[in-house]
C-alpha positions in Angstrom: 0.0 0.0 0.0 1.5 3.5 -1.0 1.6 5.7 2.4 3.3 8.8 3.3 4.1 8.0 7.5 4.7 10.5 9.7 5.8 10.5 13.0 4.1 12.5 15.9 5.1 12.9 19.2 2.0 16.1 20.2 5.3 18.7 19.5 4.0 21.5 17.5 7.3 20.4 14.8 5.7 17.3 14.6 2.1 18.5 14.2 3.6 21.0 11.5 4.9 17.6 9.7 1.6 15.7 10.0 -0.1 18.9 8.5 2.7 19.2 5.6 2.2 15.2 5.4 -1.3 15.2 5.0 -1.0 18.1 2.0 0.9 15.9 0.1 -0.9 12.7 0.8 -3.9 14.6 -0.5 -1.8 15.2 -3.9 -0.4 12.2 -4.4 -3.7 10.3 -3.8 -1.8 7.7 -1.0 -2.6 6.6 2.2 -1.4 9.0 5.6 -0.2 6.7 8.3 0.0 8.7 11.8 2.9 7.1 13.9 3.4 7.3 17.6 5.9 5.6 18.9 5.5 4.6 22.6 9.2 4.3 23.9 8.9 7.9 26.0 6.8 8.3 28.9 7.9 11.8 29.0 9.5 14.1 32.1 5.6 13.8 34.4 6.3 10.6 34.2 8.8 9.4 37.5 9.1 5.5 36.9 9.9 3.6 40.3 13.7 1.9 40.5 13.8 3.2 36.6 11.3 0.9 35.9 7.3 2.2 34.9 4.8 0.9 36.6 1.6 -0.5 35.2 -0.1 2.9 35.6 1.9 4.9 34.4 2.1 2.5 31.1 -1.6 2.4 30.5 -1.4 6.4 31.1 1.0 6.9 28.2 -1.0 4.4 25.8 -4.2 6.5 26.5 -2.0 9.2 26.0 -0.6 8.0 22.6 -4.5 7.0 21.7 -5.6 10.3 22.2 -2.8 11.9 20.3 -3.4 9.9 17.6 -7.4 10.2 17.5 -7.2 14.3 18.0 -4.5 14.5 14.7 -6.6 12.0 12.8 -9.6 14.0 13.2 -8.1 17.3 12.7 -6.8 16.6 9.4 -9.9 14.4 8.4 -11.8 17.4 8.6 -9.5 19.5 6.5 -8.4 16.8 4.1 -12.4 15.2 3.4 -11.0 13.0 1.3 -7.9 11.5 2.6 -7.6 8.0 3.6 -5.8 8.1 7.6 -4.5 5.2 9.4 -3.2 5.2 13.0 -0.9 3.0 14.5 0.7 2.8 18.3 3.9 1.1 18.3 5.6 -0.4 21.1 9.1 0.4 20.4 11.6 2.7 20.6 11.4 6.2 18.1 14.0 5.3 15.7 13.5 1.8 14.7 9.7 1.6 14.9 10.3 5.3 12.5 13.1 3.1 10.4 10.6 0.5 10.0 7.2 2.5 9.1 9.6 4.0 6.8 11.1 1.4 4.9 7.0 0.2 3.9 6.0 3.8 2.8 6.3 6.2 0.4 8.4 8.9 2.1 8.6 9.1 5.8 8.2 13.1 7.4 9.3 14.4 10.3 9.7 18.0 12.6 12.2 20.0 13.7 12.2 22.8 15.9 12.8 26.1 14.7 16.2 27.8 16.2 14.4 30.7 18.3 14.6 33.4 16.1 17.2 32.1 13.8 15.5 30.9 10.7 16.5 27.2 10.2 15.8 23.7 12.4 17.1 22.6 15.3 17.6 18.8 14.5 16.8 16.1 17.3 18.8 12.9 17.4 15.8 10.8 16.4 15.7 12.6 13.2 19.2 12.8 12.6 19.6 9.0 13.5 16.5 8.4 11.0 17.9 10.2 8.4 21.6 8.8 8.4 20.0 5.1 8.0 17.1 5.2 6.5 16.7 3.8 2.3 13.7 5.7 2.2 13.2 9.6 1.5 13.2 11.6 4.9 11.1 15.2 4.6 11.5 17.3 7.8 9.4 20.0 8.1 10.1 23.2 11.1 7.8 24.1 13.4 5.4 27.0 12.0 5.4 25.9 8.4 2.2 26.7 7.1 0.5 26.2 3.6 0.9 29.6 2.7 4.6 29.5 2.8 4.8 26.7 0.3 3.3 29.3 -2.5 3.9 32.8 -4.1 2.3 35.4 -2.6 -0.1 36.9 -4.7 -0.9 39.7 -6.5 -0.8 42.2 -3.5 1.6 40.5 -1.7 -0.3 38.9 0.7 -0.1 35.4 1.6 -2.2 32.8 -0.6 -2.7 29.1 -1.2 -4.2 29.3 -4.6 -1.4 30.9 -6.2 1.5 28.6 -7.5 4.4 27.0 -5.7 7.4 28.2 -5.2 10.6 26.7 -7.1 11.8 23.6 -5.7 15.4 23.6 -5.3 18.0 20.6 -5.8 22.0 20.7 -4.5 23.1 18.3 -6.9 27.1 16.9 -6.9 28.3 16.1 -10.5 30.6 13.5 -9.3 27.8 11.2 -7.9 24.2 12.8 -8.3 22.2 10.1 -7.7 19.4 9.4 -9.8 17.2 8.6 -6.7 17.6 12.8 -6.0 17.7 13.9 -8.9 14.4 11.9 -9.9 12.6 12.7 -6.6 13.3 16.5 -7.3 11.8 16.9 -10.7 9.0 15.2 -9.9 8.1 16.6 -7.3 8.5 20.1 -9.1 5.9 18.2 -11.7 3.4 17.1 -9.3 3.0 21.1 -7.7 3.5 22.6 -11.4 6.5 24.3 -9.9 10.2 25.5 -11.2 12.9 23.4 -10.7 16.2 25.3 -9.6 19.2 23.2 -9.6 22.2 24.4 -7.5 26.0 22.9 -8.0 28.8 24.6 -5.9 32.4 23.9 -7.2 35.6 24.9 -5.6 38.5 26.1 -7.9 41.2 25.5 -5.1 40.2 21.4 -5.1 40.6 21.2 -8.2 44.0 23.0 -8.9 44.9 24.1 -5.7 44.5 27.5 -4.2 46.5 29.3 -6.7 43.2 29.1 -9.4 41.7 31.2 -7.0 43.8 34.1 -7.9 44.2 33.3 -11.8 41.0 34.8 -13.0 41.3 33.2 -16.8 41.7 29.9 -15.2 38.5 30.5 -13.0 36.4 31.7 -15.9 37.6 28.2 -17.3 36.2 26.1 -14.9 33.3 28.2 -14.1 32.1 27.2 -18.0 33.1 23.6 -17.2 31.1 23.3 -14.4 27.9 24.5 -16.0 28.7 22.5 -19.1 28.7 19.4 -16.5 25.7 20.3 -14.7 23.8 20.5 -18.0 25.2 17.6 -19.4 23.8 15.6 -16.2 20.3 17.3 -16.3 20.0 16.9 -20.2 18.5 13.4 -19.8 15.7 14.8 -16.9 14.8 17.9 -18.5 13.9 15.6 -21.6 12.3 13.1 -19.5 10.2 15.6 -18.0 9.9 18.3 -19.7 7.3 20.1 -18.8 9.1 21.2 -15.6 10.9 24.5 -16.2 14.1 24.4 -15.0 17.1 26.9 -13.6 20.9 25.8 -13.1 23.3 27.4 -11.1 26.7 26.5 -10.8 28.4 28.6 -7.8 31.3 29.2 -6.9 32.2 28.0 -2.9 30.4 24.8 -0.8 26.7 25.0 -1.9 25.3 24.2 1.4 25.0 28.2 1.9 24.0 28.4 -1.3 20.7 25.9 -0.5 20.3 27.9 2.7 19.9 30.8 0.6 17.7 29.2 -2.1 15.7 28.0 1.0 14.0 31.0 1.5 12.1 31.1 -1.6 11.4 27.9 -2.1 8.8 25.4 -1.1 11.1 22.2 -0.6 14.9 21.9 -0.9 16.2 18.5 -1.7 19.4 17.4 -1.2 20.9 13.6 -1.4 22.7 11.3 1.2 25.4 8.7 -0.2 24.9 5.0 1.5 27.7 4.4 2.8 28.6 0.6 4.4 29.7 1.8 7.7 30.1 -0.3 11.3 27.9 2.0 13.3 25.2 3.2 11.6 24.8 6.1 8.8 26.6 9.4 8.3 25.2 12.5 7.6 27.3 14.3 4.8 28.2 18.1 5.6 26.1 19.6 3.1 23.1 17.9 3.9 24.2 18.7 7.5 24.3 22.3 7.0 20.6 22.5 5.3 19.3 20.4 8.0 20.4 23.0 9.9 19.7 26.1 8.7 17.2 26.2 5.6 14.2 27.7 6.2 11.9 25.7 3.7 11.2 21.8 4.6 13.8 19.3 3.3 14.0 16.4 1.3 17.1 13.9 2.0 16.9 11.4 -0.5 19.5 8.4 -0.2 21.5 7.3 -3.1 24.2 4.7 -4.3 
């Protein structure tokens, strides 16, 4: 069955995600599955010799329940149509989240906001979740409301009917990974929005820092990197081309260049290399630094 999962915990980041979750649910025409993971009995909570007692266990699962039944009913009534399941799992956050994910669609989850500082403030569940899962991750800051996702409209003002803004990919030309690439334009199809495709290149890893200063040399590899970004897009712009689409290839790490994309855009999508390690995943910095700071939700996207 096709689902979009979402994990809730009754945190208004994770209430933002089920909202953002049930949007695109509605879209795609899929299944919503509302997640609550039962492995934290929260600070009220004062188990005896570490262990919880029988009350305090049927407490959290009433607890849970009612999460679970207030969310489903919240969104049924703004989503009519929109098929909701519930499910209370036993478990710890990250492998009952791992495991919910792995038989969905796309797994979504929130992040705090960083006080005033535009950007997320990333728990270790999510993190943990996103360094190991094979599934696309979307996390989605507390606050994020329709009316961000869209243009404003003619007056300026805030609107839901107008169209999307651009959906923005940091692509590597080294190892894009079709997976990203893929999920990126079509998800630019599916809202009708622009596509705007980011590469940042480094002259001084390539020829060391003297290309820096040799401004013929630069102009050189500045055309060679956009030659190579096209070349690798070529293929997707003709396989969907209807999406209209803007390159960029920058000069300096592109993760502040995504941060600054973020702010007009209505997802950001960046990629995560599997990587065969002894403890779990890695996180690379890039993807790290949007995490962090971009101020539109984010698609991590895992790829060979």
């Amino acid at each position: 069955m096709l689902a979009i999962t979402v994990g809730l915990d009754g945190s208004p980041e994770s209430l933002a995600a089920a909202d953002w979750a049930a949007r695109e649910a509605a879209q795609r025409e899929v299944t919503l599955r509302l997640l609550h993971a039962e492995d934290s009995l929260g600070p009220q909570y004062v188990p005896y010799m570490g262990v919880p007692g029988p009350g305090v266990i049927d407490a959290q699962r009433e607890w849970s329940a009612h999460l679970l039944r207030e969310a489903e009913g919240r969104l049924t009534e703004r989503h009519p149509g929109l098929r909701i399941t519930t499910q209370q799992v036993q478990d710890q956050a990250v492998p009952a989240l791992l495991t919910a994910g792995e038989a969905g669609e796309l797994l979504v989850l929130g992040s705090r906001r960083l006080g005033t500082v535009t950007g997320f403030l990333v728990g270790s569940v999510a993190l943990a979740v996103v360094a190991r899962t094979e599934r696309p991750v979307v996390l989605v800051r507390a606050g994020e409301r329709a009316e961000e996702e869209h243009l404003p409209d003619a007056t300026g003002a805030e609107a839901i009917t107008t169209p999307y803004r651009d959906v923005v990919l940091g692509l590597e030309l080294e190892s894009p990974g079709d997976a990203v690439v893929e999920f990126a334009f079509e998800a630019a199809r599916r809202h009708a929005a622009g596509l705007r495709v980011v590469h940042g290149w480094n002259p001084a890893a390539v020829y060391g820092y003297g290309a820096v200063l040799d401004s013929g040399l630069n102009a050189e590899l500045a055309e060679e990197a956009r030659h190579g970004l096209s070349d690798v897009l070529r293929p997707w712009k003709d396989k969907f081309p209807g999406v209209q689409v803007r390159e960029q290839a920058v000069i300096g790490g592109a993760g502040r260049h995504l941060v600054h994309a973020s702010r007009d855009a209505s997802l950001v999508v960046v990629g995560r290399r599997r990587r065969k390690a002894p403890v779990g995943g890695r996180i690379g910095p890039v993807t790290h630094a949007v995490l962090q700071h971009a101020s539109a939700p984010v698609a991590v996207v895992p790829h060979d």
